[in-house]
C-alpha positions in Angstrom: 117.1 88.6 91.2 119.4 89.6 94.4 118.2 89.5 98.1 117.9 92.8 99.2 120.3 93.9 101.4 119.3 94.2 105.0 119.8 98.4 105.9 121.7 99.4 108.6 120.1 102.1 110.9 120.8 103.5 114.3 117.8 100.8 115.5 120.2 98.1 114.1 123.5 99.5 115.8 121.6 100.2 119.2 120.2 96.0 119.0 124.2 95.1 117.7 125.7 97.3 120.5 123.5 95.7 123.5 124.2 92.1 121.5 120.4 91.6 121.4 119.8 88.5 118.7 117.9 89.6 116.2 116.2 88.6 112.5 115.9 90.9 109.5 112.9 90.9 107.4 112.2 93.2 104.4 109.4 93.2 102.6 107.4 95.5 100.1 106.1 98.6 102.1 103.0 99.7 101.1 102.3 103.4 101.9 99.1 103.8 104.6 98.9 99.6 105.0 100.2 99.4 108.1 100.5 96.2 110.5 98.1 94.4 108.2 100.5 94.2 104.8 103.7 93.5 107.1 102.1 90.9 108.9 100.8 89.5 105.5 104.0 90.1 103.4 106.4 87.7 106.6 102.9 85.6 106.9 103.0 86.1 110.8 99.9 86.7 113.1 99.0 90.7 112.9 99.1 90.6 116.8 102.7 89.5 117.0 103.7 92.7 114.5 104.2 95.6 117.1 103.6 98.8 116.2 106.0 101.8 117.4 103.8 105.0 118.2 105.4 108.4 118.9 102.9 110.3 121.3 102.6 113.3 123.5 101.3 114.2 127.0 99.4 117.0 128.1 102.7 118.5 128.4 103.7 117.9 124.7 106.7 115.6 126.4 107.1 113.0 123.6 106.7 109.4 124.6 106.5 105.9 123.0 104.0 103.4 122.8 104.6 99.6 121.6 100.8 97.7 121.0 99.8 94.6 119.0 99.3 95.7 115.4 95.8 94.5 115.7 94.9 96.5 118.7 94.6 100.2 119.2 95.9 102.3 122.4 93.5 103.8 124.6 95.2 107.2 125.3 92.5 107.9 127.8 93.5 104.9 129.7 97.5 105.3 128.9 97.1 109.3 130.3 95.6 108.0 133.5 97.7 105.5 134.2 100.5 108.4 133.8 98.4 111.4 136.2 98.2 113.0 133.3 94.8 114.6 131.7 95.3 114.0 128.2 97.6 111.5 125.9 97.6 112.0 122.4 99.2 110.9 118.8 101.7 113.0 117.2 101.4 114.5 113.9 103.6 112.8 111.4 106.0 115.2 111.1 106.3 116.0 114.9 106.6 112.0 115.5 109.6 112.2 112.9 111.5 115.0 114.2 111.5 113.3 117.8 112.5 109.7 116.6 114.5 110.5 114.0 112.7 107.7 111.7 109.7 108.5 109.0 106.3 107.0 109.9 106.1 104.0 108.7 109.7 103.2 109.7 109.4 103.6 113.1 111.5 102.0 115.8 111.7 102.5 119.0 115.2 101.2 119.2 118.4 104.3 118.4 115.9 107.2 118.2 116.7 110.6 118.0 115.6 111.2 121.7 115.6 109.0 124.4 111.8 108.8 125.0 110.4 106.8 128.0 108.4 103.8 126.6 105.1 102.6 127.4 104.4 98.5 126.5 101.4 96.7 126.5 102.6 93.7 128.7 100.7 91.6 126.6 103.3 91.6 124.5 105.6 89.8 126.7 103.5 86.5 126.2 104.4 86.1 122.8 107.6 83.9 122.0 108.8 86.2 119.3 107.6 89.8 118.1 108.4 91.1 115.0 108.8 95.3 115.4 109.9 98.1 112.8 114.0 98.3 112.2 114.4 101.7 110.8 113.1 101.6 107.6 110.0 101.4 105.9 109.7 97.7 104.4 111.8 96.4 107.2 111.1 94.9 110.6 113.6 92.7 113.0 112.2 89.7 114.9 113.7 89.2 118.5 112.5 88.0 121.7 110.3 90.3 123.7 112.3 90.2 126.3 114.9 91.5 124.7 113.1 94.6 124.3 112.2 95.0 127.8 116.2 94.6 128.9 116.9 97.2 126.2 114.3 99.6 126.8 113.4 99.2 130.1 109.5 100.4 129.3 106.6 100.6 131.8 104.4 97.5 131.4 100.9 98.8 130.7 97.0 97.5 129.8 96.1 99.9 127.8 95.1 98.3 124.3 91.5 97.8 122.7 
């Protein structure tokens, strides 16, 4: 059988255009299985699988959120930090119209709308992260760093 070909998407072109090293890795998406099958499937910790979560504020401004796949966000605790009164998850569709990617494929890199990021600094003591590309069934693995000189995203504590 052929290797599957690594896709190209916008996340791809934006990590190509800011010459960011990067690692392709496809694997069989699984429809609801989240951080748990990728993580299995490249047999890599769940915690260094980052998840890409498109939220709202109170003002229904969009804004993303990168957290360890085995940790969830407290939206409480991200809306404080951000003097706002309410944080909250977007509906799939909403989250696809503003990214530009389906759920499930995710990235916070070449979305639709520039969105200001929120990252659990956490993240930044791992050596390498692996994050969604684009495309369901495929993440890239790249320095942390590297994210944070790309995105420039506020460094937050908000997981649990």
């Amino acid at each position: 059988m052929a290797k599957e070909k690594a896709p190209v998407t916008p996340a791809v072109r934006a990590l190509r255009s800011a010459k960011i090293p990067f690692t392709d890795h496809l694997y069989a998406y699984e429809e609801k299985g989240g951080t748990a099958v990728s993580a299995r499937e490249l047999g890599v910790d769940k915690h260094c699988v980052i998840k890409t979560l498109i939220m709202e504020d109170d003002g229904k401004q969009p804004l993303i959120v990168l957290m360890h796949g085995d940790r969830q966000v407290s939206t409480k605790e991200l809306a404080r930090l951000m003097g706002m009164k309410a944080v909250t998850p977007c509906t799939p569709d909403t989250a696809n119209r503003h990214s530009g990617y389906l759920v499930g494929g995710t990235s916070p890199f070449g979305t639709r709308k520039a969105m200001p990021v929120y990252m659990e600094e956490t993240i930044l003591e791992l050596p390498r992260i692996y994050i969604n590309g684009g495309k369901r069934g495929y993440l890239v693995g790249l320095d942390p760093r590297d994210v944070v000189r790309l995105l420039k995203p506020v460094l937050v504590r908000v997981g649990i």
